[in-house]
C-alpha positions in Angstrom: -32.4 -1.1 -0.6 -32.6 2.5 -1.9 -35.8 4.0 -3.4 -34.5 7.7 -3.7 -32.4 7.6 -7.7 -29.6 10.1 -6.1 -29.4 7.0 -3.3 -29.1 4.5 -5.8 -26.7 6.4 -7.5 -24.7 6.8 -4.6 -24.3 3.4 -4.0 -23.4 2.6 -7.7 -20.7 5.3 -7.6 -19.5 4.1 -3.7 -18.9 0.4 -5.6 -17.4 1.9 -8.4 -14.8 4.4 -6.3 -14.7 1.0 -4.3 -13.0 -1.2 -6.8 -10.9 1.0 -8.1 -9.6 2.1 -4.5 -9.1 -1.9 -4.1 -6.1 -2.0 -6.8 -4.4 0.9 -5.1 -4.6 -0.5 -2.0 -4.0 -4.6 -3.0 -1.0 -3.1 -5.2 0.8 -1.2 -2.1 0.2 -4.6 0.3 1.7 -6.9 -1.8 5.0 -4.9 -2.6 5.3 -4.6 1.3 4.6 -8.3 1.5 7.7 -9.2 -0.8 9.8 -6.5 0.7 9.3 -8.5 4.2 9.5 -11.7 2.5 12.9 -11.1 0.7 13.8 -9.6 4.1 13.4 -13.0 5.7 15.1 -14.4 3.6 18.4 -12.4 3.5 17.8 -10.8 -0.1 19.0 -7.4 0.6 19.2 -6.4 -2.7 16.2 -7.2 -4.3 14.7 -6.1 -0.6 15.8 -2.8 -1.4 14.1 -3.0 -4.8 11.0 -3.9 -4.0 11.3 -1.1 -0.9 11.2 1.0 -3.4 8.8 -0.1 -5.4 6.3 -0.1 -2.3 7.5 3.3 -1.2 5.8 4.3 -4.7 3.0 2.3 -4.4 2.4 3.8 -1.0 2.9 7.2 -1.7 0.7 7.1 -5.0 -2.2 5.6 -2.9 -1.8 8.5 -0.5 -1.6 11.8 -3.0 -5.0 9.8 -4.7 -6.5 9.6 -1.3 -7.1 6.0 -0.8 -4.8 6.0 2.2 -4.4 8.6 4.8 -1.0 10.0 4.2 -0.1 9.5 7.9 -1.0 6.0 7.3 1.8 5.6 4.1 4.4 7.1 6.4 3.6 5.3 8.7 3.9 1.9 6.5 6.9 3.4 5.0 8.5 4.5 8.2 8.5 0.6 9.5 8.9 -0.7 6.4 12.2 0.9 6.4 13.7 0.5 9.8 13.0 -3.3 9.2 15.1 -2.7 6.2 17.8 -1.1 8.1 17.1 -3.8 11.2 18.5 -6.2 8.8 21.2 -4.6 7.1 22.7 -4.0 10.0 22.2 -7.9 11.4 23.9 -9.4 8.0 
């Protein structure tokens, strides 16, 4: 445990940043999970939908920081071509 205050106060402000990082990042993950899921199950429309809402979700967690923006292209990148993977097999 800290004994310095500016070391508690770091960790205080680390657990605070922490949580609040959490929604951005829980948020993003569960969009791409129903994308996938609506995917699997041959939803295309509302697949496209929730695409969309996950390409915001990702690209508002990268201009805050929380993920690199490599990182939500990169999520975005596959997330699409799996879109496009099934399109093209329906």
């Amino acid at each position: 445990m800290a004994n310095i205050q500016s070391a508690k106060k770091r960790i205080r402000q680390t657990q605070k940043r922490t949580a609040h990082n959490r929604t951005y990042i829980s948020t993003a993950r569960t969009y791409v999970k129903r994308t996938r899921q609506l995917l699997a199950d041959g939803k295309l429309d509302e697949a496209q939908a929730a695409a969309n809402l996950a390409y915001k979700t990702l690209d508002k967690a990268a201009r805050k920081n929380v993920i690199h923006p490599r990182n939500a292209a990169r999520r975005k990148g596959r997330l699409m071509a799996a879109l496009e993977h099934a399109r093209q097999n329906s």
